[in-house]
C-alpha positions, 0 to 999 in steps of 0.5 A, a space after each residue: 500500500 505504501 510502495 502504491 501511496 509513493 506512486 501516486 504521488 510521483 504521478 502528482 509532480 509529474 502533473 505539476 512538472 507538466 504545468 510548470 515547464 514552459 510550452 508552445 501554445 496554440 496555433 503553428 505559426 505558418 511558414 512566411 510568419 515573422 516571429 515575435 519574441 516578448 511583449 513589452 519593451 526589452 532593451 536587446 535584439 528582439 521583436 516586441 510587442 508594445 500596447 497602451 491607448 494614446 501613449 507614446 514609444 517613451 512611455 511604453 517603453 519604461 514600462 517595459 524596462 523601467 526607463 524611457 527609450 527612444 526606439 532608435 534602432 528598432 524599426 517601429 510599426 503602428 497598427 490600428 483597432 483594425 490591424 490596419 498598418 497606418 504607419 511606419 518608421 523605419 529609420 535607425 539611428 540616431 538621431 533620425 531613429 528617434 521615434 519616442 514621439 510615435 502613439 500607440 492608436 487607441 485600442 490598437 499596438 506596436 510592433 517593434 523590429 529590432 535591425 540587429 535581429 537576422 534577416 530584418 532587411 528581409 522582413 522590413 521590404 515586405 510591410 506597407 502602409 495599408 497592409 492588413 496585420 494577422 496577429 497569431 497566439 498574441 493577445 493585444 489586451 493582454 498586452 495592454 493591461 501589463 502595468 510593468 516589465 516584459 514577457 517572454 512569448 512563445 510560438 507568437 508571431 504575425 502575418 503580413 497581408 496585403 492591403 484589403 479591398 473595400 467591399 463598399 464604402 458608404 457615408 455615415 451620420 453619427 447618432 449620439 442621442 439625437 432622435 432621427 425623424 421617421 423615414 430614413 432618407 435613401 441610401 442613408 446609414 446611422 452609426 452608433 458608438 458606444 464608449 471605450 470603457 462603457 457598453 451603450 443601450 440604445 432604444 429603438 424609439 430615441 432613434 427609430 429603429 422600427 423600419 431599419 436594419 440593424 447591425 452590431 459590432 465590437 471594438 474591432 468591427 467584428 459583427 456580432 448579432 443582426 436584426 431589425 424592425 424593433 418595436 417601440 416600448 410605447 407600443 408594446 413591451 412584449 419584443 425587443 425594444 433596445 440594443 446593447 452595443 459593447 464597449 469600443 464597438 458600435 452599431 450601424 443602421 440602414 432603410 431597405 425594402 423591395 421598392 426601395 433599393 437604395 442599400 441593397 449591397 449592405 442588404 446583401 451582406 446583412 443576409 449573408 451574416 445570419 445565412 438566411 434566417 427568418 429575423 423580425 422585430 429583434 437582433 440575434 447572434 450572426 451566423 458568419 461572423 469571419 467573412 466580413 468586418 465593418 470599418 469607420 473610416 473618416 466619416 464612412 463606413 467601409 466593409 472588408 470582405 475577408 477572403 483568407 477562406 476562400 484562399 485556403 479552400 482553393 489551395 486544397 483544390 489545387 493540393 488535391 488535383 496535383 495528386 491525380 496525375 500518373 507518377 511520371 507526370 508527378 515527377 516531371 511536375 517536381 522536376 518543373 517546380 524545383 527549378 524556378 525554387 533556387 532561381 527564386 532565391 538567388 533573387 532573394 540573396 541579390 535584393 539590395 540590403 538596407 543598410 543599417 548603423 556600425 553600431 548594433 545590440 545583442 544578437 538575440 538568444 536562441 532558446 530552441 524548441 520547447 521540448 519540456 512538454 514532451 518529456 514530461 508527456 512521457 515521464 507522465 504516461 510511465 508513471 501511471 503505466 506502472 500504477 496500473 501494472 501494479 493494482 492488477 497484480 494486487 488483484 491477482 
């Protein structure tokens, strides 16, 4: 019972080994993805990651390093609540690196790359202003809800995309309380924001949503539920009679019916996020809520059709009609692409270098794969093994 008793307990650190080792954690980062290595500010060779509503380079790096520093050598890259790329500095050095004057945009981030880190001429040739950022296994309020210091990630990184294309792109008049007289305009689109910190009710008789489509989105233009026709409460508290906007999001209304087509294309989309349902008289949640996110832009609202799906859907078709050629022509079709692979990188090798100041930090430290998880996977499965053996025996 005793030599049992010892078992047992092995089993438990082992379990609490598993929790302490560090691990990679959620999705593979893909293969054109550029590595992110802390969030918050470190002062060495590393890409970071920095967050925090309307504050300056100086002050989010002393929060991360306990004093302000001016970027100088990190090429710094700014990104809207959109993941929109909105500016970029690239310069290092000093004094024209200088960058401690740049602002984190409101619910938005910074990505800092260091130029002393391998193959950042590379990297840096490949973002514009415009492209579109894809975040993976990093959390930007997590980011920017740390008070103090820097963490280490692990399998962090992002994906740059190429400028998305508005879908369409319509004026908007701002609702902020003001009730809008009955018969909306043609072609007119109200949009309600809510406050960053503070959801934002809004009834349906204030502003008249009793013949409108109704769309409602988080902070970052993610549609989150869709309705529309919402009755008064004077007329009959029985159905829905408001909306709740969440903090930073917003809400956007719209006029459609079949004699009147004037927003026909934002009909279509608005059909498309609840996949046809039969909604009347109130908002339910959307069905599609990855294809499509919705932009304030100036004092138009443009729609960003996501096409990231589609992409992979037909990288499949393709993967899949390669496989049904006979093995000769297999062979001929890799004998065809292996050729213009080395001529690719000898194009790479010959793109001219930006050059970068004498001086440089630390080279970054490589810390290797995450084997921890693996081993204590292992050892775990042992033990436990041996736990099972022995209560079959005592059985016996």
């Amino acid at each position: 019972m005793k030599r049992l008793f010892a078992l047992l307990v092995a089993v438990l650190m082992v379990t609490g080994l598993l929790v302490l080792i560090p691990s990679a954690e959620g999705d593979e980062l893909p293969a054109d993805a550029i590595v992110l290595d802390y969030a918050g500010y470190i002062h060495e060779a590393y890409n970071v990651i920095l967050a925090g509503d309307e504050k300056t380079v100086a002050e989010l790096t002393a929060l991360g390093h306990g004093e302000a520093k001016d970027m100088n050598y990190f090429a710094v890259i700014v990104v809207d609540v959109y993941d929109k790329v909105v500016e970029i500095n690239t310069t290092l050095g000093r004094p024209d690196g200088v960058k401690s004057d740049m602002v984190c945009p409101e619910n938005g981030y910074l990505i800092g790359l260091n130029g002393g880190k391998e193959g950042y001429g590379d990297i840096i040739s490949k973002i514009q202003v415009g492209d579109s950022i894809e975040l993976i296994n990093v959390d930007v309020d997590e980011v920017r809800d740390m008070e103090s210091g820097n963490v280490k990630l692990e399998n962090a990184g992002f994906v740059v995309h190429g400028a998305p294309e508005y879908y369409t792109n319509m004026p908007i008049t701002e609702v902020d309380g003001t009730a809008i007289d009955e018969g909306d305009v043609d072609g007119q689109l109200y949009y309600y924001p809510a406050e960053k910190d503070a959801e934002r009710v809004v009834d349906s008789e204030s502003v008249n949503l009793r013949y409108s489509y109704i769309i409602i989105c988080d902070k970052n233009g993610t549609p989150l539920e869709a309705g529309n026709n919402l009755v008064f409460a004077s007329q009959d508290t029985n159905f829905q009679n408001e909306i709740t906007i969440p903090a930073g999001g917003f809400a956007f209304s719209f006029y459609y019916n079949k004699d009147n087509t004037a927003n026909q294309e934002l009909y279509d989309i608005y059909a498309e996020l609840i996949s046809g349902l039969e909604v009347y008289n109130e908002t339910v949640p959307v069905v599609d809520s990855t294809t499509y996110q919705f932009v304030k832009d100036g004092d138009m609202l443009a729609v960003v059709k996501n096409e990231k799906e589609e992409e992979e859907s037909s990288e499949e078709e393709e993967e899949s009609s390669e496989e049904a050629p006979a093995e000769s022509s297999e062979e001929e079709e890799e004998s065809s692409e292996e050729a213009p692979a080395e001529s690719s990188e000898e194009e790479k090798t010959s793109a001219p270098a930006i050059s970068a100041p004498a001086t440089s930090d630390p080279a970054p430290v490589d810390d290797g794969a995450p084997i921890g998880l693996i081993v204590g996977i292992v050892a775990g499965v042992a033990v436990i093994a041996v736990v099972v053996i022995l209560l079959i025996k005592r059985k016996k």
